[in-house]
MARBA-3410 file (N, C-alpha, C, O; in Angstrom, 1 decimal):
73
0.8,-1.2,0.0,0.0,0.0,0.0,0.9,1.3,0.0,1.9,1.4,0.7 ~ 0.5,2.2,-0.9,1.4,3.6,-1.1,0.9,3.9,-0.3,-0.1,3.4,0.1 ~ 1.9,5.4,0.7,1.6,6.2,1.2,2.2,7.3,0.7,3.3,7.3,0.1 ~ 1.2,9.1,1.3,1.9,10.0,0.7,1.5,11.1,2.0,0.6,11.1,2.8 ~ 2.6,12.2,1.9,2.7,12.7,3.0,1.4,14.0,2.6,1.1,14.4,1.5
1.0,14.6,3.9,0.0,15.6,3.4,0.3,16.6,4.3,0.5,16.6,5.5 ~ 0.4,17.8,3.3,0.3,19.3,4.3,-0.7,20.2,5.0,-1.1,21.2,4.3 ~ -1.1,20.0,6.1,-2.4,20.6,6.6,-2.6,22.0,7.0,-3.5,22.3,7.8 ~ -1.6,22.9,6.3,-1.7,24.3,6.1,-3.1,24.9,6.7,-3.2,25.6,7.7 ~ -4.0,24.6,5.9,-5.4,25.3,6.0,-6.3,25.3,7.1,-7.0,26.2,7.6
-5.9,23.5,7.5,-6.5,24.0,9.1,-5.9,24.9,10.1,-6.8,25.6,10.7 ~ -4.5,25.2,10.6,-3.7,26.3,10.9,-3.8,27.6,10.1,-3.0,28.4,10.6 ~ -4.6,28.3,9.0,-5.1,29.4,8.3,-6.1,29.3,9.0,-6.2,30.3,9.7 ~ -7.3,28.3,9.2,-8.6,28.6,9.4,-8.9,29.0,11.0,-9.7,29.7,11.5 ~ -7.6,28.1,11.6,-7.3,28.0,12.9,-7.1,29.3,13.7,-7.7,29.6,14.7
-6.0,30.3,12.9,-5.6,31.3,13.4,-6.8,32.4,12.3,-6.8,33.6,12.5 ~ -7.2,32.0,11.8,-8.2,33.4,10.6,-7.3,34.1,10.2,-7.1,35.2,10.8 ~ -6.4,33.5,9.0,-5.1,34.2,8.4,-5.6,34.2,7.2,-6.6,33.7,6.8 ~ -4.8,34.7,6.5,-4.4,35.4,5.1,-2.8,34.4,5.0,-1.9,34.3,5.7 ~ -3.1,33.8,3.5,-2.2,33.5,3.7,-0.9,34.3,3.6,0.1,33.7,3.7
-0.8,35.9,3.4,0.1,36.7,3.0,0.2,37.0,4.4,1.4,37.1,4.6 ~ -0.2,37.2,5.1,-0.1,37.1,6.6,0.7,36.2,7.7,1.1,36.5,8.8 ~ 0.7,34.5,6.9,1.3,33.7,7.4,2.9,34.0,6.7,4.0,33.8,7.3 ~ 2.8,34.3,5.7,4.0,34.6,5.3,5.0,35.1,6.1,6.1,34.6,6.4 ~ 4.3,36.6,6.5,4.7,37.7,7.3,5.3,37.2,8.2,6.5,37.1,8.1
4.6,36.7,9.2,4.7,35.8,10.4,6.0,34.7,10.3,6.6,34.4,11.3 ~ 6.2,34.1,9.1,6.5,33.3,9.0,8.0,33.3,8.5,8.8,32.4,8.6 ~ 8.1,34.4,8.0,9.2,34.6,7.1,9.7,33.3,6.1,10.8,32.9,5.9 ~ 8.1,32.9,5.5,8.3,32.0,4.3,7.7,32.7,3.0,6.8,33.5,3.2 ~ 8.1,32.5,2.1,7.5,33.1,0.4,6.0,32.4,0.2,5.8,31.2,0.0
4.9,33.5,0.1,3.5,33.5,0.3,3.9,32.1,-1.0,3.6,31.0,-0.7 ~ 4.5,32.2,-2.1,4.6,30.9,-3.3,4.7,29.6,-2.3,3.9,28.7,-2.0 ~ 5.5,29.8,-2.0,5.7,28.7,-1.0,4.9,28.4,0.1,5.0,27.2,0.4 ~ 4.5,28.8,0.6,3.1,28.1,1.5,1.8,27.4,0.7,1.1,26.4,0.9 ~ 2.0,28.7,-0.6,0.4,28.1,-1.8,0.7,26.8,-1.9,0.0,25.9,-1.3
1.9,26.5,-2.7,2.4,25.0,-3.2,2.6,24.4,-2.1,2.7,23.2,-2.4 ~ 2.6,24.7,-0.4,2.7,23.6,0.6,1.0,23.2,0.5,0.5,22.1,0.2 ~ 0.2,24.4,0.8,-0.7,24.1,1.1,-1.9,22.8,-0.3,-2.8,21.9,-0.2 ~ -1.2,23.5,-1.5,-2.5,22.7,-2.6,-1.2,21.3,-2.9,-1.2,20.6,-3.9 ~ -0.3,21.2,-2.0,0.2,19.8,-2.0,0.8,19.5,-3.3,0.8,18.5,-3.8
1.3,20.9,-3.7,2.0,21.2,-4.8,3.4,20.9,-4.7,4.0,21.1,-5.8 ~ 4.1,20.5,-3.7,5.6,20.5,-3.2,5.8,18.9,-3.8,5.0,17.9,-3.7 ~ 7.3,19.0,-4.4,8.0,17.4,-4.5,9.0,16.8,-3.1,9.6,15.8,-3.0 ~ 8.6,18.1,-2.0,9.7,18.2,-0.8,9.2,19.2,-0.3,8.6,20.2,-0.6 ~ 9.8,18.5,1.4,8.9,19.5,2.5,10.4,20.2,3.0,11.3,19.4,3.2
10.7,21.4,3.0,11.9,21.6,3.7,11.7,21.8,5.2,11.3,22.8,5.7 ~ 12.2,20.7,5.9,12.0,20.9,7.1,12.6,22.3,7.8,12.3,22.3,9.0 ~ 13.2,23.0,7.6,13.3,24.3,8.7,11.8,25.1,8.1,11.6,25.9,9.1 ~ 11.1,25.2,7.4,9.6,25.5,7.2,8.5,25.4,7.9,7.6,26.1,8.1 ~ 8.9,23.8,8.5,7.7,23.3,9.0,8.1,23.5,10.5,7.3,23.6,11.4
9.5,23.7,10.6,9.9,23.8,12.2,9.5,25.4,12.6,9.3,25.9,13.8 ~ 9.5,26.3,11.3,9.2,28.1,11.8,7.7,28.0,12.2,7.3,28.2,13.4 ~ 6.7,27.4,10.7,5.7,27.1,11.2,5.0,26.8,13.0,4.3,27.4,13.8 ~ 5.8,25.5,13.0,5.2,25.4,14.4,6.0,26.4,15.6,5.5,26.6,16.7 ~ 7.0,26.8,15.2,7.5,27.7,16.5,6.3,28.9,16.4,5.6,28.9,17.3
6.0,29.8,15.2,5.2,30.5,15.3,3.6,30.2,15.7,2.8,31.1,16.1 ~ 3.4,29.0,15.7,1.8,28.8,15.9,1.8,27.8,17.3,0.6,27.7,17.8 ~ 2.6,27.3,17.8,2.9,26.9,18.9,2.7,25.3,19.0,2.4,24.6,20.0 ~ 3.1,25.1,17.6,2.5,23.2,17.7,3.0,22.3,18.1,3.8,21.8,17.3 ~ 3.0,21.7,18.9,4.1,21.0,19.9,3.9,19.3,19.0,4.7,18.4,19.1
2.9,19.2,18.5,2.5,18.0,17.4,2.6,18.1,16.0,1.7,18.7,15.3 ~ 3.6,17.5,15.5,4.2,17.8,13.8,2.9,17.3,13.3,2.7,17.8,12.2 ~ 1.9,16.4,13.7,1.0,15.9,12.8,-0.3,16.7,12.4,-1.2,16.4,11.7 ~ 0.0,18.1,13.1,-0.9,19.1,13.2,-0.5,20.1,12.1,-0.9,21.2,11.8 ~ 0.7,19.3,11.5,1.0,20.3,10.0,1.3,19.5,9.0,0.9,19.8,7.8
2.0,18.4,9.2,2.0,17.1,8.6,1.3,15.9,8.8,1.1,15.5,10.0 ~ 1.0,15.1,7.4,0.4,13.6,7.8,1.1,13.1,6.9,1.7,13.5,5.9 ~ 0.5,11.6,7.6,1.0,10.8,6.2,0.0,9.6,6.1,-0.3,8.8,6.9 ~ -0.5,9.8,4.9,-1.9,8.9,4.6,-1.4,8.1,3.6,-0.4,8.2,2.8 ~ -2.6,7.0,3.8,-2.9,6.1,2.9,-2.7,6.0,1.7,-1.5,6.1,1.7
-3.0,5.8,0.4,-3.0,6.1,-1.2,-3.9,4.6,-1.3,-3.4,3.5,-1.0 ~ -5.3,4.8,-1.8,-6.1,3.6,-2.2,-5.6,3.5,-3.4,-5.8,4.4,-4.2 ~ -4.9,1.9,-3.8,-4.5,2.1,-5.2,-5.6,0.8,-6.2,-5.6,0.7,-7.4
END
């Protein structure tokens, strides 16, 4: 069974009522670069991204920005 990793961006937007040009801000990541994290547009997660993310939003659980699901093939 494949699996593939998923980026849960949007619940953390919906979570905090952000813009994503706002998370940018906050984030000191390129608004491009959150789009393509979030519509799962990335071939690669760079982890110092996902580590600002959570220092900024206070996620003490990586699965609250990342998953990794199933692939029904």
């Amino acid at each position: 069974m494949e699996k593939k990793v998923t980026v849960k961006l949007q619940n953390i937007v919906q979570k905090h009522d952000l813009s994503l040009r706002e998370m940018s801000r906050l984030t000191d990541i390129p608004r491009p670069t959150l789009s393509k994290l979030m519509n799962q547009k990335m071939q690669y997660i760079h982890l110092p991204h996902i580590l600002r993310i959570a220092d900024v939003f206070g996620v003490d659980d990586i699965r609250e920005i990342i998953d990794l699901e199933k692939i029904n093939t």
